[in-house]
PALO-623661 format. One record per residue: x, y, z of N, C-alpha, C, O, CB in turn. Coordinates in steps of 0.2 Angstrom, whole numbers, padded with zeros to 4 digits, always signed. Glycine has a CB too. Example, Ala and Ser with C-alpha at 12.3 -4.5 7.8 and 13.67 -1.06 7.14 Angstrom:
2
+0066-0028+0039+0062-0022+0039+0066-0016+0039+0071-0017+0042+0057-0022+0045/+0064-0011+0035+0068-0005+0036+0064+0000+0039+0067+0006+0040+0070-0003+0029/
This chain:
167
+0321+0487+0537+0321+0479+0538+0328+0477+0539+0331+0474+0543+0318+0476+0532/+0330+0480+0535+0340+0480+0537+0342+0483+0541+0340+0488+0541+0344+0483+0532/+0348+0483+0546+0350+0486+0548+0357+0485+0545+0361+0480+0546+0348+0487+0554/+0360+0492+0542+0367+0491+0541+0372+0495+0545+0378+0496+0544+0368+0493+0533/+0369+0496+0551+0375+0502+0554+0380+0498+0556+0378+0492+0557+0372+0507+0562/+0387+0498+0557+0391+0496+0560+0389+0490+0566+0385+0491+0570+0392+0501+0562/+0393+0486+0566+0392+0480+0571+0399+0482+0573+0400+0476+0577+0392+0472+0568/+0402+0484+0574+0410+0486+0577+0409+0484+0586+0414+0482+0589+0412+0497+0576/+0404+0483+0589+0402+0486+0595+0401+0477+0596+0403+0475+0601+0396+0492+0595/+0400+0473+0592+0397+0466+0593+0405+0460+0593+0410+0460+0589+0391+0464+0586/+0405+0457+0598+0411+0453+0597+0410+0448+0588+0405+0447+0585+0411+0449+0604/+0416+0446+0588+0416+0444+0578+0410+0437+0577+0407+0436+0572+0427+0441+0575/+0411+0435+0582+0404+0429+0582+0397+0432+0581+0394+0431+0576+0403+0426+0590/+0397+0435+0586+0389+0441+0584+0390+0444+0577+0385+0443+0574+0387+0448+0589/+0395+0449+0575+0392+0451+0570+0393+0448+0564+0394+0452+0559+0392+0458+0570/+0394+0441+0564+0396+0437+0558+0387+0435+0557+0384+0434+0551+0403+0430+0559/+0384+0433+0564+0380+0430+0565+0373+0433+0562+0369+0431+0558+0382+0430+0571/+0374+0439+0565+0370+0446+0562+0370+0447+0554+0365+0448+0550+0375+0453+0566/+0377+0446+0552+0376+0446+0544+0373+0442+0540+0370+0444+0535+0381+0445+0542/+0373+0436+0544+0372+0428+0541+0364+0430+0541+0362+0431+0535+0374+0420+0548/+0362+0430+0545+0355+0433+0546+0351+0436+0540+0346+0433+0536+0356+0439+0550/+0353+0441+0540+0353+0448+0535+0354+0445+0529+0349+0445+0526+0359+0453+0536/+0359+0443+0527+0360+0439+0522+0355+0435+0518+0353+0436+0512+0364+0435+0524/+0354+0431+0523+0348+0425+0519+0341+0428+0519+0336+0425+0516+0348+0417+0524/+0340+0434+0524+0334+0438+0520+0336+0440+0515+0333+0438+0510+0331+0444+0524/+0342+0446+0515+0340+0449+0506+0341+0443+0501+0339+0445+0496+0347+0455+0503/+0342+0439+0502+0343+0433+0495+0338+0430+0496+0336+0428+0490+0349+0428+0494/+0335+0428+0500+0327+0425+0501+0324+0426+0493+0324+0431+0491+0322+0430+0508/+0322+0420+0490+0318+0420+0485+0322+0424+0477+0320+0424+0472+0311+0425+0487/+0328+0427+0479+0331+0428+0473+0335+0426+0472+0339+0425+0476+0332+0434+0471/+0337+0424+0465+0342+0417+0464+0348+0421+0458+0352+0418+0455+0337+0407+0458/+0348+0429+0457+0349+0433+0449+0359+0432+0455+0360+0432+0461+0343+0445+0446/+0362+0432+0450+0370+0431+0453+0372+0440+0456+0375+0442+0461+0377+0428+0445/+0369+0442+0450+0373+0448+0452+0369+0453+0457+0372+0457+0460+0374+0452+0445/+0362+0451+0458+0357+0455+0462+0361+0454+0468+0363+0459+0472+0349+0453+0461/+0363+0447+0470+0364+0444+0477+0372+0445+0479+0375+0445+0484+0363+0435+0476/+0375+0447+0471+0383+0447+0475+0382+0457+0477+0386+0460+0480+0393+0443+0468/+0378+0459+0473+0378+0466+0475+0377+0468+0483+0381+0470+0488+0372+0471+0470/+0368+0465+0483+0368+0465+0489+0371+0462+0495+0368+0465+0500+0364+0463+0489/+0376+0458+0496+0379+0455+0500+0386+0459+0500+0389+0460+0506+0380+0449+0498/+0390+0463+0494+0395+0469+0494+0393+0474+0498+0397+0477+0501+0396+0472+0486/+0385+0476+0499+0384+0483+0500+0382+0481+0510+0384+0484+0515+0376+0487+0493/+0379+0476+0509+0377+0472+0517+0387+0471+0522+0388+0472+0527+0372+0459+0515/+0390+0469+0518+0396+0468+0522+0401+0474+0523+0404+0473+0528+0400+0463+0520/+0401+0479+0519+0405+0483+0516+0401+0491+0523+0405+0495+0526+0404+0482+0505/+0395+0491+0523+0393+0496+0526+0389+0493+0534+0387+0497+0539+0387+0499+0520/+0391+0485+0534+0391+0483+0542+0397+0482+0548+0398+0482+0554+0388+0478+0542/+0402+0480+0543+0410+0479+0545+0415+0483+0548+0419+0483+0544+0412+0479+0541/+0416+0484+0550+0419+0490+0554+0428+0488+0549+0430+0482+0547+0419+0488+0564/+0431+0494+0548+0438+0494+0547+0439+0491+0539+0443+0487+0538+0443+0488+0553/+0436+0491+0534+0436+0489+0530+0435+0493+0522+0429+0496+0521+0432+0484+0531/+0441+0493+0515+0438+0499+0511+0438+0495+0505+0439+0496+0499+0443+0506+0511/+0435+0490+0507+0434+0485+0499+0429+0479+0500+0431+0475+0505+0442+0481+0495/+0424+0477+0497+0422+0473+0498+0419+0471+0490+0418+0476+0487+0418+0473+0505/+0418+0465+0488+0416+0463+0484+0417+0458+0478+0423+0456+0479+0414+0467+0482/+0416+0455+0472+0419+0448+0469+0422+0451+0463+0421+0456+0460+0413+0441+0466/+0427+0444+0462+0427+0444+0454+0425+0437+0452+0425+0432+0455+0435+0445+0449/+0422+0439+0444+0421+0433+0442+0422+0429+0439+0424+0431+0434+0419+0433+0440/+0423+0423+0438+0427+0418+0435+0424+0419+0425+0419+0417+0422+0426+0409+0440/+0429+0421+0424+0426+0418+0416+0427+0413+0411+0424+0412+0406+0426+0422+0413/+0432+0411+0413+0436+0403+0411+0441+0404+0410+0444+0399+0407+0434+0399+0407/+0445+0412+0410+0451+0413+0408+0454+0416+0414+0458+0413+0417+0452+0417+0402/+0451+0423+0415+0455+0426+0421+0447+0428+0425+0441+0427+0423+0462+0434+0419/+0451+0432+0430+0447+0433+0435+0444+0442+0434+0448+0447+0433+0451+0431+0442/+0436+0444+0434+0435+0449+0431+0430+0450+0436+0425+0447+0439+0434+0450+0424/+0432+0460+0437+0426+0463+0440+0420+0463+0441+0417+0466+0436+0426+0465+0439/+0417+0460+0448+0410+0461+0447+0408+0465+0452+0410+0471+0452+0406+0456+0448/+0403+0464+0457+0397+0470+0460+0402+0469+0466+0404+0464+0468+0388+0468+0461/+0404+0475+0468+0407+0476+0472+0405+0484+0476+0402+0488+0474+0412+0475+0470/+0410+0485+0486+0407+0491+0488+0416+0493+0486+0420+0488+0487+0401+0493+0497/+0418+0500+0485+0426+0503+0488+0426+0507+0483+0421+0508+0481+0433+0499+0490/+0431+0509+0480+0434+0513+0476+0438+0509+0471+0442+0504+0471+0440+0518+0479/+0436+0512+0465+0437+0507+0456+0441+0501+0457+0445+0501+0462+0443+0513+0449/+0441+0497+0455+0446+0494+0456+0450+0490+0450+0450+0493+0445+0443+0490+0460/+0454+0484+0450+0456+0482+0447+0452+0477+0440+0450+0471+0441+0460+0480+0451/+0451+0479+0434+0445+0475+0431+0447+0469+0430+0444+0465+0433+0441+0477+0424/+0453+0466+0427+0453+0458+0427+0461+0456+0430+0467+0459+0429+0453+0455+0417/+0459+0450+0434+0465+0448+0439+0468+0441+0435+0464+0437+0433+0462+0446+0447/+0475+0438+0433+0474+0433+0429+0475+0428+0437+0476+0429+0443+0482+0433+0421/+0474+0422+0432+0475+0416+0438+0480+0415+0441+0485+0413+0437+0475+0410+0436/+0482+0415+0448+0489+0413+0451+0492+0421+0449+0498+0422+0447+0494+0406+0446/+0488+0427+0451+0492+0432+0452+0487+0435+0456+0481+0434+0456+0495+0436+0446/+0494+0440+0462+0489+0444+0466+0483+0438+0472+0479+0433+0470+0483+0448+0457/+0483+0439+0479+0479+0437+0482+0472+0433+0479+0470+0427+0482+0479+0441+0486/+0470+0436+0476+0463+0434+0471+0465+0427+0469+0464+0422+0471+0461+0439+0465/+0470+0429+0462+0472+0424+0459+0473+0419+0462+0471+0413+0460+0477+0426+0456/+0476+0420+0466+0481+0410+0471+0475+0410+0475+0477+0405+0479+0492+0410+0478/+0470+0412+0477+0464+0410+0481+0460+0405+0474+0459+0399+0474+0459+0418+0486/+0459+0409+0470+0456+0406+0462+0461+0400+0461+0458+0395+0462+0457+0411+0454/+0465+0400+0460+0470+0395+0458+0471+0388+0462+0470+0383+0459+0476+0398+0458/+0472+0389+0472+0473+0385+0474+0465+0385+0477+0467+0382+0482+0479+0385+0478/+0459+0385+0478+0452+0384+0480+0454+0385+0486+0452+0380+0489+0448+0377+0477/+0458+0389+0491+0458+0390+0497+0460+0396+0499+0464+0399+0496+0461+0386+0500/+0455+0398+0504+0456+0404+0506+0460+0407+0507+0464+0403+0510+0454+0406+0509/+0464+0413+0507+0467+0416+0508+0467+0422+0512+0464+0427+0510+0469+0416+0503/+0470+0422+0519+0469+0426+0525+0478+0431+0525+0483+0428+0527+0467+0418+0533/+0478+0435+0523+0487+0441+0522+0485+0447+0527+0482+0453+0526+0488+0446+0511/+0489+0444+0533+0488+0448+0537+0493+0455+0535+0492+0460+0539+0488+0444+0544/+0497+0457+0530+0501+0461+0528+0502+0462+0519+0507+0460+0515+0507+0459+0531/+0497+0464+0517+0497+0464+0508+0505+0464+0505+0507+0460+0501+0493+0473+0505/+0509+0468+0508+0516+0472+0507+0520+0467+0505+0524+0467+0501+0519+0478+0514/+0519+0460+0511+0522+0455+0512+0521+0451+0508+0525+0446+0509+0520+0452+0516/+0516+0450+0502+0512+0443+0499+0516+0445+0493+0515+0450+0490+0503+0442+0498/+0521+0440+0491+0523+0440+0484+0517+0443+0477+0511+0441+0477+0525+0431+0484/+0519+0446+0472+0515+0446+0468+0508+0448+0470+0503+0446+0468+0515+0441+0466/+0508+0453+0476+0500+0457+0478+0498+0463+0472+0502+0467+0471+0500+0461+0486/+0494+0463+0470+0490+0469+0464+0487+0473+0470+0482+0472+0474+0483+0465+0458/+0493+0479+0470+0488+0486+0475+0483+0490+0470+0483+0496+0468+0494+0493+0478/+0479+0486+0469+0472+0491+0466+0469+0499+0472+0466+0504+0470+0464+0485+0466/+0470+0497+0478+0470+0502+0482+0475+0503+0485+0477+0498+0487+0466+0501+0485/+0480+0507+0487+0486+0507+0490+0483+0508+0497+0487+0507+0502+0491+0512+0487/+0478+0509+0499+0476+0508+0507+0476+0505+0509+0478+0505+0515+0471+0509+0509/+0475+0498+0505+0473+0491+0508+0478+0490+0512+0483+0490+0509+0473+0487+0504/+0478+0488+0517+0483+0485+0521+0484+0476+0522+0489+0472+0524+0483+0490+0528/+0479+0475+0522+0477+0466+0523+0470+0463+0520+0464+0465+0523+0476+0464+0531/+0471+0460+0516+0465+0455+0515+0463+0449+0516+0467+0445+0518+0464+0455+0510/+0457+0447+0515+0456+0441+0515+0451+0439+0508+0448+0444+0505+0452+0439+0523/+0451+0432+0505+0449+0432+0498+0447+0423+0499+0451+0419+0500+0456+0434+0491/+0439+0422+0499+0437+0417+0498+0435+0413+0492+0430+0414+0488+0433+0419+0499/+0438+0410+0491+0438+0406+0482+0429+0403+0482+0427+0399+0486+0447+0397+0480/+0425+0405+0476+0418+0404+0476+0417+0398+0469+0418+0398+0463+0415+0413+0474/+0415+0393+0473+0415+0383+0470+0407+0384+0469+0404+0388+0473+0417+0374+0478/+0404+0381+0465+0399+0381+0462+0398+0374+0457+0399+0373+0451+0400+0387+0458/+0396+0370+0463+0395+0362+0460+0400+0361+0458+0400+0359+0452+0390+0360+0455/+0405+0363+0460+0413+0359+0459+0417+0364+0453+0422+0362+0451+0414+0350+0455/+0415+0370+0451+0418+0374+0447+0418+0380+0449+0414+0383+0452+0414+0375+0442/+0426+0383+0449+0426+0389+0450+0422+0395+0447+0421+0396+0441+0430+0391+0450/+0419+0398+0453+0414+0404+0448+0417+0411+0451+0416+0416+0448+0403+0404+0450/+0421+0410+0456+0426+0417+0457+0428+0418+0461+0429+0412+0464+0425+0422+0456/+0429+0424+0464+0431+0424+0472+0428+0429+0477+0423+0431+0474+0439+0425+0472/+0428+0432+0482+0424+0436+0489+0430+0439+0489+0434+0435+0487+0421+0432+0496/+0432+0444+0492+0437+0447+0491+0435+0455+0498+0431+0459+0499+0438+0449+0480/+0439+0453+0502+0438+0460+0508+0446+0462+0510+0450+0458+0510+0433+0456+0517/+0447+0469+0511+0451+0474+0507+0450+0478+0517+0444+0479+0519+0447+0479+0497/+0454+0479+0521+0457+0480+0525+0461+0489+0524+0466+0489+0520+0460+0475+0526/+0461+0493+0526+0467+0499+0529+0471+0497+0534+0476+0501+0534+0465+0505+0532/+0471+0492+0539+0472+0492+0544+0477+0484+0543+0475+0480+0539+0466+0492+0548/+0481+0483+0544+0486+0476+0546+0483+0473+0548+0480+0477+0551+0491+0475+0549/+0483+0467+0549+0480+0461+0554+0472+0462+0552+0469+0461+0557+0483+0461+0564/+0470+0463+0551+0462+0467+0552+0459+0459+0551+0454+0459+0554+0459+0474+0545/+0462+0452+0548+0457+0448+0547+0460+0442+0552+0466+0440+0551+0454+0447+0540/+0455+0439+0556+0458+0433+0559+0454+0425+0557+0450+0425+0553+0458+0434+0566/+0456+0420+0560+0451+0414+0560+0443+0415+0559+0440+0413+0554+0452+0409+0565/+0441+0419+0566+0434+0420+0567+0432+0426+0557+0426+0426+0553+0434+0426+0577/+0436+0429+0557+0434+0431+0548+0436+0429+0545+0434+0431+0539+0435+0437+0545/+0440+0422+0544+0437+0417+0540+0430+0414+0537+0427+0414+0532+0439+0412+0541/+0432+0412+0546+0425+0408+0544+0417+0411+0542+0413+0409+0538+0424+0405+0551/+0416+0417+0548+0412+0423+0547+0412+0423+0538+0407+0423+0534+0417+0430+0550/+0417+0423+0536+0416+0426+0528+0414+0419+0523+0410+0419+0518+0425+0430+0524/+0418+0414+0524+0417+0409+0522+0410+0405+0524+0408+0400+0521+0423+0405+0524/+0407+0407+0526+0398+0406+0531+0396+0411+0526+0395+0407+0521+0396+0408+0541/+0396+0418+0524+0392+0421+0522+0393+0421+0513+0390+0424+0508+0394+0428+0525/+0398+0416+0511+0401+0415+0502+0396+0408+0502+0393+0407+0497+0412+0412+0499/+0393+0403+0509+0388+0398+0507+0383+0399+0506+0379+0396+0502+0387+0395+0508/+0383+0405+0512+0374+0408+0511+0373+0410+0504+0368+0409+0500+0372+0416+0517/+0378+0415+0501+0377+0417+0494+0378+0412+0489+0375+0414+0484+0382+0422+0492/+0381+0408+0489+0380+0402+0484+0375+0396+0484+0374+0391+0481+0384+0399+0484/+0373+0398+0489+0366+0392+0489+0360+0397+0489+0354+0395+0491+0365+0388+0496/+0361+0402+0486+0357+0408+0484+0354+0403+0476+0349+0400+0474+0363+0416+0483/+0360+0404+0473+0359+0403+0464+0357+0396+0461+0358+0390+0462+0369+0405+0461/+0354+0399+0457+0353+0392+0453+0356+0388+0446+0355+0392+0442+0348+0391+0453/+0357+0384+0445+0362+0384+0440+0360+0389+0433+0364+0392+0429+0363+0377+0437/+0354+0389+0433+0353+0396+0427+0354+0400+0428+0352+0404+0423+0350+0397+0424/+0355+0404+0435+0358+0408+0434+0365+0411+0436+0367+0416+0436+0355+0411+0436/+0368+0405+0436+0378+0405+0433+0376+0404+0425+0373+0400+0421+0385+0396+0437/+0381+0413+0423+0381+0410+0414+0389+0406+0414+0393+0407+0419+0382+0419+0407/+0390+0403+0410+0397+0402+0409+0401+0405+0404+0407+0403+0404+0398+0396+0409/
């Protein structure tokens, strides 16, 4: 029913488009936080082309902590206003680093990483955490993967229903 092969081949409109898709089937009828942010880590992470991290942390009311994600171990808790995560948590706006190396105060959980992008995740006006995609490559994210990403954090939040955010 899925197709996860590579979209590399599709210009970034299509295969955001394609995700979006995909997306709102696998979450169709399931509202569980973690079932949806897994599924959506494992949907972007194995359709994306150029990319060795994909997945959240969660907000817990103090710092920012590891959830379902696709790449190699990562960092378990991020504090607020540290590290790309942190100041996307902190200031509720995305954060698009076309050079990790560059970003004051970046946390190399991977040292591959070469550029991310980090969606801060609002939940009836509360932070519940962040989207977090992890690059080898420089520049790897532009406007069109903003938006792309920031489309695919609403599809996954209009997934959930308030009982199933714990606080």
């Amino acid at each position: 029913m899925f197709d996860t092969t590579s979209l590399a081949h599709l210009p970034k409109a299509a295969q955001y488009q394609a995700l979006a898709t995909q997306a709102h089937a696998l979450m169709a009828g399931e509202h569980n936080l973690v079932a949806n942010a897994a599924n959506l880590s494992a949907l972007v992470m194995s359709s994306l082309p150029a990319l060795n991290w994909a997945g959240f942390y969660l907000f817990d009311g103090t710092e920012l902590v590891l959830g379902p994600f696709q790449g190699k171990p990562a960092c378990l808790r991020i504090a607020l206003n540290r590290g790309v995560c942190g100041h996307a948590a902190t200031t509720r706006q995305t954060q698009v680093v076309p050079d990790v190396h560059a970003f004051p105060g970046h946390i190399a959980c991977d040292t591959a990483s070469r550029s991310e992008l980090v969606v801060p995740l609002l939940y009836q006006g509360k932070l519940l955490g962040v989207w977090d995609v992890d690059s080898p490559e420089l520049n790897r994210f532009d406007a069109a993967d903003q938006a792309g990403m920031e489309a695919l954090c609403k599809i996954f939040l209009s997934s959930l229903l308030p009982e199933s955010i714990r606080s």
